[in-house]
C-alpha positions as CSV (number, residue, x, y, z in Angstrom):
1,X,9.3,8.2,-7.3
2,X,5.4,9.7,-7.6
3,X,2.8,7.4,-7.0
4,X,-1.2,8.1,-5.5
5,X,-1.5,6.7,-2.3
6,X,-5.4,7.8,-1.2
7,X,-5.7,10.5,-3.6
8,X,-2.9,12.3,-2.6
9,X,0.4,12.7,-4.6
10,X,3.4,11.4,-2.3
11,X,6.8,10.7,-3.1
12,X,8.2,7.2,-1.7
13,X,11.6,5.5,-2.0
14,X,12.4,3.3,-5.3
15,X,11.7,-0.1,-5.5
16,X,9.6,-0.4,-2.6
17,X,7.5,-3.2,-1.8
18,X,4.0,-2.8,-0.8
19,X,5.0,-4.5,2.0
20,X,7.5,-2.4,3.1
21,X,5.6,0.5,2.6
22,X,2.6,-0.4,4.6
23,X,5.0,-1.5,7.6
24,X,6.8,2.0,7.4
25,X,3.1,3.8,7.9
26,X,3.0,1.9,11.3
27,X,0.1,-0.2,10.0
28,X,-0.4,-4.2,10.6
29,X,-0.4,-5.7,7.3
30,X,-3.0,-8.1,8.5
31,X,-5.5,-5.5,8.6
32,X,-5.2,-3.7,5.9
33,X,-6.6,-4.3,2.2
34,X,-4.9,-2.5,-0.3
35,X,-5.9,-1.5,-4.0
36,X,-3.3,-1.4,-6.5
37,X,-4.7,0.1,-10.1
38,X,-8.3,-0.9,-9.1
39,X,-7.2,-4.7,-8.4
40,X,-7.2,-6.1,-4.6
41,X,-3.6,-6.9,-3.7
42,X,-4.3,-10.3,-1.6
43,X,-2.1,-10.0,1.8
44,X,0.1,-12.8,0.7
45,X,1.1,-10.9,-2.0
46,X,2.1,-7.6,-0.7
47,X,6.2,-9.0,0.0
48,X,6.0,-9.8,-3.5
49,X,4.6,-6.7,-5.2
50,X,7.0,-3.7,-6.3
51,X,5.5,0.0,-6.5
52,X,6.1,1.9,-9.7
53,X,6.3,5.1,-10.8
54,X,2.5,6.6,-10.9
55,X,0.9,3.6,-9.3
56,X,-2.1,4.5,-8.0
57,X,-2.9,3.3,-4.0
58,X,-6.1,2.8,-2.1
59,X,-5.2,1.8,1.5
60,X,-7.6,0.4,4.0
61,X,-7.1,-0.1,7.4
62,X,-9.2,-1.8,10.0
63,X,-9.4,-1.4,13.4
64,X,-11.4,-3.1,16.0
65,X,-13.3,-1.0,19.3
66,X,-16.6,-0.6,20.4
């Protein structure tokens, strides 16, 4: 299925969770805020929410260094 992950268009398996998606990019869920359709996605939530077809996904990831 389609979605908008960052502006771009990318293809991702069915019935993903946002969880499962952010862990297959390599990222740590505990840094990263995610925007799902202009709302915040609270971390807690992310096992519990399912992408859809043309969801639109604003990933952020933090990262600490000096």
């Amino acid at each position: 299925m389609r979605i908008i992950i960052n502006g771009e268009n990318e293809e991702i398996q069915e019935g993903i969770t946002l969880l499962e998606l952010i862990s297959g990019r390599g990222l740590d869920p505990r840094t990263v805020v995610a925007e799902l359709n202009r709302n915040i996605i609270a971390g807690e939530d992310f096992a519990a929410v399912r992408l859809n077809p043309d969801d639109s996904l604003e990933l952020l990831h933090f990262v600490g260094g000096g």
